[in-house]
C-alpha positions as a Markdown table, in Angstrom:
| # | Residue | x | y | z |
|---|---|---|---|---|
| 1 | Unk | -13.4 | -22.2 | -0.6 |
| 2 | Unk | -11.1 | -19.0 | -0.1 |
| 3 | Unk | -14.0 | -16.6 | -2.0 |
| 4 | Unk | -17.0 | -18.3 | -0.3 |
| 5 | Unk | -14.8 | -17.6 | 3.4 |
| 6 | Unk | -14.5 | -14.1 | 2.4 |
| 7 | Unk | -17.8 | -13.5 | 1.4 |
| 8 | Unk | -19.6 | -15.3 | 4.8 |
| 9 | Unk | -16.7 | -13.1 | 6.4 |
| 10 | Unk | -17.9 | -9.7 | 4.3 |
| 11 | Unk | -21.6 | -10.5 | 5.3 |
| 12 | Unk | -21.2 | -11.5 | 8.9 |
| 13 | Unk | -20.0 | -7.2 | 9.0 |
| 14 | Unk | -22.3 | -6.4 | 6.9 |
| 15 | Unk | -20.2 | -6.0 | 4.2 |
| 16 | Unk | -21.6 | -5.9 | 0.5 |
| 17 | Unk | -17.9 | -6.9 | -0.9 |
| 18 | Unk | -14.3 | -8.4 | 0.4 |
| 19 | Unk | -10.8 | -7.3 | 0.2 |
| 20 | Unk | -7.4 | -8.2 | 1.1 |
| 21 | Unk | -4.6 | -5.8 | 1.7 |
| 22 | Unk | -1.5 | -7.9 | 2.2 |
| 23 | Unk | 1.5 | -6.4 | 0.4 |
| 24 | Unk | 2.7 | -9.8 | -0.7 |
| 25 | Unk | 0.0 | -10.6 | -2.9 |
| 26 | Unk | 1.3 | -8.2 | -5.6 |
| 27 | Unk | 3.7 | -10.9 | -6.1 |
| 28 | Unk | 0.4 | -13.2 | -6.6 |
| 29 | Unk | -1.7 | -10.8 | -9.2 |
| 30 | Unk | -1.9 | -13.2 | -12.0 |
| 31 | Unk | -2.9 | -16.3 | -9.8 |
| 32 | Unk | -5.3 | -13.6 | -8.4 |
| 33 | Unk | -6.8 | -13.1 | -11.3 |
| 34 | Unk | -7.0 | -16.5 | -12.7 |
| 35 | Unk | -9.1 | -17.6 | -9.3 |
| 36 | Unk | -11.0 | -14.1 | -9.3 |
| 37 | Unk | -11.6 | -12.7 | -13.1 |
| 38 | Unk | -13.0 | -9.7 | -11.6 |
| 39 | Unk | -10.8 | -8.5 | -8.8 |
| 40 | Unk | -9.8 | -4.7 | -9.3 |
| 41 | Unk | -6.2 | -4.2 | -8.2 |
| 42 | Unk | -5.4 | -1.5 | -5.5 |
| 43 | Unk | -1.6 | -0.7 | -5.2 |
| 44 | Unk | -0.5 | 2.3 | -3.4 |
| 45 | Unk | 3.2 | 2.9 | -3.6 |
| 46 | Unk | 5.4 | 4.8 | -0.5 |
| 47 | Unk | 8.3 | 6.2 | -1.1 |
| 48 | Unk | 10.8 | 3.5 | -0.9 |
| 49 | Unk | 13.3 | 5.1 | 1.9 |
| 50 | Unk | 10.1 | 6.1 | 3.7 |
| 51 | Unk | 9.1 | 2.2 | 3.9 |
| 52 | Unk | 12.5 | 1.3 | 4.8 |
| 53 | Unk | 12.0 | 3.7 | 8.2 |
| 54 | Unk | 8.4 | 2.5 | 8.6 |
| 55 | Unk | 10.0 | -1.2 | 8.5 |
| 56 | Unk | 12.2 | -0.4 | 11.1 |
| 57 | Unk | 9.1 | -0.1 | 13.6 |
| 58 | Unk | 7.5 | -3.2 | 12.9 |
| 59 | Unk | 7.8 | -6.1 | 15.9 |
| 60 | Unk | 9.5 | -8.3 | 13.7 |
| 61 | Unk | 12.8 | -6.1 | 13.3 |
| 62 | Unk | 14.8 | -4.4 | 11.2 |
| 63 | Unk | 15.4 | -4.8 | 8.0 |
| 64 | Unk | 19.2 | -3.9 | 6.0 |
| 65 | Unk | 18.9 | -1.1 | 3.6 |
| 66 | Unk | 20.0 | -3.0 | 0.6 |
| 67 | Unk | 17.6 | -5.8 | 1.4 |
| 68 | Unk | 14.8 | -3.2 | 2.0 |
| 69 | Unk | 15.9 | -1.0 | -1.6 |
| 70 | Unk | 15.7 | -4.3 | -4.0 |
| 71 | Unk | 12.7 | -5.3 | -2.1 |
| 72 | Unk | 10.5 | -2.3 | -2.7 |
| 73 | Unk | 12.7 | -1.8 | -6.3 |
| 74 | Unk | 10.9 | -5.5 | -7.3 |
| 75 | Unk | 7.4 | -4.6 | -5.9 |
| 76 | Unk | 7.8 | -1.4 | -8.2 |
| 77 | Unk | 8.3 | -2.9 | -11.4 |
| 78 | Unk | 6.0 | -5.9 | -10.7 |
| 79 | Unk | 3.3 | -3.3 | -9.7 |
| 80 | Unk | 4.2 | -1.4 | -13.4 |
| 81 | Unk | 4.0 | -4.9 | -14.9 |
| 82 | Unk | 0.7 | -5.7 | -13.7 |
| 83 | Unk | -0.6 | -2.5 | -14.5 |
| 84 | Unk | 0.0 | -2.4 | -17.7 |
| 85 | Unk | -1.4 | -6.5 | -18.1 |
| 86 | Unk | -4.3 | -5.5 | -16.1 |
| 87 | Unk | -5.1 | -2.1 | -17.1 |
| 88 | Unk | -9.1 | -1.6 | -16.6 |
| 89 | Unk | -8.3 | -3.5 | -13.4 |
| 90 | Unk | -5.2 | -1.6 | -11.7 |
| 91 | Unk | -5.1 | 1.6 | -9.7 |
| 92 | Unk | -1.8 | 2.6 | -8.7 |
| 93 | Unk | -2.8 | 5.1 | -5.7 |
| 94 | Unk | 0.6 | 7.4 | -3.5 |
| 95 | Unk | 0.7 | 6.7 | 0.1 |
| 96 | Unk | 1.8 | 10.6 | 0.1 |
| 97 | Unk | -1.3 | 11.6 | -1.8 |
| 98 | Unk | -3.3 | 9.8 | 0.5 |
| 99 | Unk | -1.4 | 11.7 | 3.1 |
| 100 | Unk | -2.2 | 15.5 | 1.7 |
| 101 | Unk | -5.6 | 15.2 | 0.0 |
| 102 | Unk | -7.4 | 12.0 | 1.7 |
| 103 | Unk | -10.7 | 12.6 | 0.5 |
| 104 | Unk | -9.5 | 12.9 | -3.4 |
| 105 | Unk | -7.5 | 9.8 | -3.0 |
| 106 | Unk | -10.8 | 7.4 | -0.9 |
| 107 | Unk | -13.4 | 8.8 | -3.9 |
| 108 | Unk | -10.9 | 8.2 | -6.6 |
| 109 | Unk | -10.5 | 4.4 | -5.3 |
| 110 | Unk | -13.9 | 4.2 | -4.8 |
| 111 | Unk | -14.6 | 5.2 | -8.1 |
| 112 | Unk | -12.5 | 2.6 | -9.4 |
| 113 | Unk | -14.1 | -0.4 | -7.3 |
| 114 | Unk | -17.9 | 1.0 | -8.3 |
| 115 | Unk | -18.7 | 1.8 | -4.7 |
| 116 | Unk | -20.7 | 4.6 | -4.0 |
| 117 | Unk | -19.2 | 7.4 | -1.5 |
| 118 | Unk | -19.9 | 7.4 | 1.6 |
| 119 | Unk | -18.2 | 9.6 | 4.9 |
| 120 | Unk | -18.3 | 6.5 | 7.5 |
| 121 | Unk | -15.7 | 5.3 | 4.7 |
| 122 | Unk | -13.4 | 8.5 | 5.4 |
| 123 | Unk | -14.0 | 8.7 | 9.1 |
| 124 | Unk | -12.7 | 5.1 | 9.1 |
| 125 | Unk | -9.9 | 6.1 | 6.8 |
| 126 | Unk | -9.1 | 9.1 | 9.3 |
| 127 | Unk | -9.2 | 6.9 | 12.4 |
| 128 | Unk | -7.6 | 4.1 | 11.0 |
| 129 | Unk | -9.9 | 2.0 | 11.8 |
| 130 | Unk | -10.8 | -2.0 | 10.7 |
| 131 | Unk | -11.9 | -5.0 | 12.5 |
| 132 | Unk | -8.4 | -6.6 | 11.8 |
| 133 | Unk | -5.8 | -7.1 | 15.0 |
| 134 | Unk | -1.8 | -6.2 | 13.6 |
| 135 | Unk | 0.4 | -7.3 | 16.2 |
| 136 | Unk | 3.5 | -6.2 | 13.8 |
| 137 | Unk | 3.2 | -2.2 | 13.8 |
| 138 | Unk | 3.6 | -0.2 | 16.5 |
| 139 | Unk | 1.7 | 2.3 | 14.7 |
| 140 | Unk | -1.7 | 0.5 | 14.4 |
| 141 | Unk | -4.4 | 1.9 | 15.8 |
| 142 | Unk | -2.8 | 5.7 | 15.9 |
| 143 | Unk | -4.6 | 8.3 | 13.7 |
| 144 | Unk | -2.7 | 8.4 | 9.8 |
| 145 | Unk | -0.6 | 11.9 | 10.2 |
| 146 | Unk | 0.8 | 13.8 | 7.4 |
| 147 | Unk | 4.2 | 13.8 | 9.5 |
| 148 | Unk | 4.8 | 10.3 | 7.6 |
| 149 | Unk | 5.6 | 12.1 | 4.8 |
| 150 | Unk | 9.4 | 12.4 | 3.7 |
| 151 | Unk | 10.6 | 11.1 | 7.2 |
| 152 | Unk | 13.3 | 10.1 | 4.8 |
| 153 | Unk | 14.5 | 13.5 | 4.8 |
| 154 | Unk | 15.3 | 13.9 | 8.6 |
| 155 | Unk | 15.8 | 10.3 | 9.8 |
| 156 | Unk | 17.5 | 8.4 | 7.6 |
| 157 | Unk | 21.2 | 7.8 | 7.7 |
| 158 | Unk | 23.7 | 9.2 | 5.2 |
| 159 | Unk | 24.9 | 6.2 | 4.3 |
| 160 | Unk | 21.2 | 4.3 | 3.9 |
| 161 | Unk | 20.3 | 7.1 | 2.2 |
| 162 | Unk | 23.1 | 6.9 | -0.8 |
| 163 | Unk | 22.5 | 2.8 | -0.7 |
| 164 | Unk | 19.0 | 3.0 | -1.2 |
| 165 | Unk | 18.9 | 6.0 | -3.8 |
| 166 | Unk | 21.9 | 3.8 | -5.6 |
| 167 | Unk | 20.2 | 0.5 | -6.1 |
| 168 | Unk | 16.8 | 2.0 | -6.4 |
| 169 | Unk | 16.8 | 5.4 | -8.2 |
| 170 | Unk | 15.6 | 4.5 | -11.1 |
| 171 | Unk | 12.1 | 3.4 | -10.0 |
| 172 | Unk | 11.8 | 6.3 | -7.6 |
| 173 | Unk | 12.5 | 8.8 | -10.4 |
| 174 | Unk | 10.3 | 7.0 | -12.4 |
| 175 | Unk | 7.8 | 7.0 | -9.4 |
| 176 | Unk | 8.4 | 10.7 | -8.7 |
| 177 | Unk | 10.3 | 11.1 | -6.0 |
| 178 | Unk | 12.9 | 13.2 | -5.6 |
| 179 | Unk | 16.3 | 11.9 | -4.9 |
């Protein structure tokens, strides 16, 4: 029922194929699989401190530092988990990569999902565009600017900044990112 919805949903745009991008379901990628054998596996992975600043400018409020570092500390190691179970199926892609070299980042993903390159898709990309409302982000809808990129640095708190690094530094090392 949930494949056949998406794929009268892909069509009706005039869409060959269907994805999802809720964060959440990186928590689901086994069940995922099971239901839908062969579903290649996006994840792109923001620097953890730089989430925890994006989070505090969602509708919903904000969220504690400690709560926000174990929560993007589990979604790392499950995402290095799944890559390594589901290794012709995973891409792991940077947020901040997406950031600097767009264009490198769309054609390497759409590589990886066997769709042919095409600008529309980086115009769309640029503009941020999709046919989905978000009511949460106050940031929907404006253009994708490289000033996202180590906010961390400038607007963080001391005192987030030594929780998060504490609880999480091991998986933003291992990630890359500079503490």
């Amino acid at each position: 029922v949930f494949e056949t919805f998406y794929e009268l949903y892909a069509k009706v745009k005039g869409k060959s194929h269907w994805g999802d991008k809720t964060p959440e379901n990186l928590l689901h990628i086994d069940l995922i699989k099971y239901y839908f054998p062969n579903a290649k596996i996006v994840n792109v992975i923001r620097d953890g401190r730089d989430v925890k600043l994006s989070w505090d400018n969602i509708a919903f409020g904000k969220a504690g530092t400690v709560y926000m570092a174990k929560l993007w500390q589990e979604y790392v190691v499950l995402a290095d988990k799944f890559s390594k179970k589901y290794s012709k199926d995973f891409l792991t892609v940077k947020y901040e990569d997406l950031l600097i070299g767009p264009e490198v980042e769309i054609k390497k993903i759409l590589k990886f999902i066997e769709e042919p390159y095409d600008s529309k898709i980086f115009d769309n990309y640029l503009a941020h565009k999709d046919d989905v409302g978000h009511a949460k982000s106050k940031l929907h809808g404006k253009k994708i600017s490289k000033s996202n990129l180590t906010k961390w640095k400038t607007k963080m708190a001391n005192r987030d900044l030594i929780l998060f690094e504490t609880i999480a530094h091991k998986e933003l090392e291992k990630e890359g990112y500079e503490l």
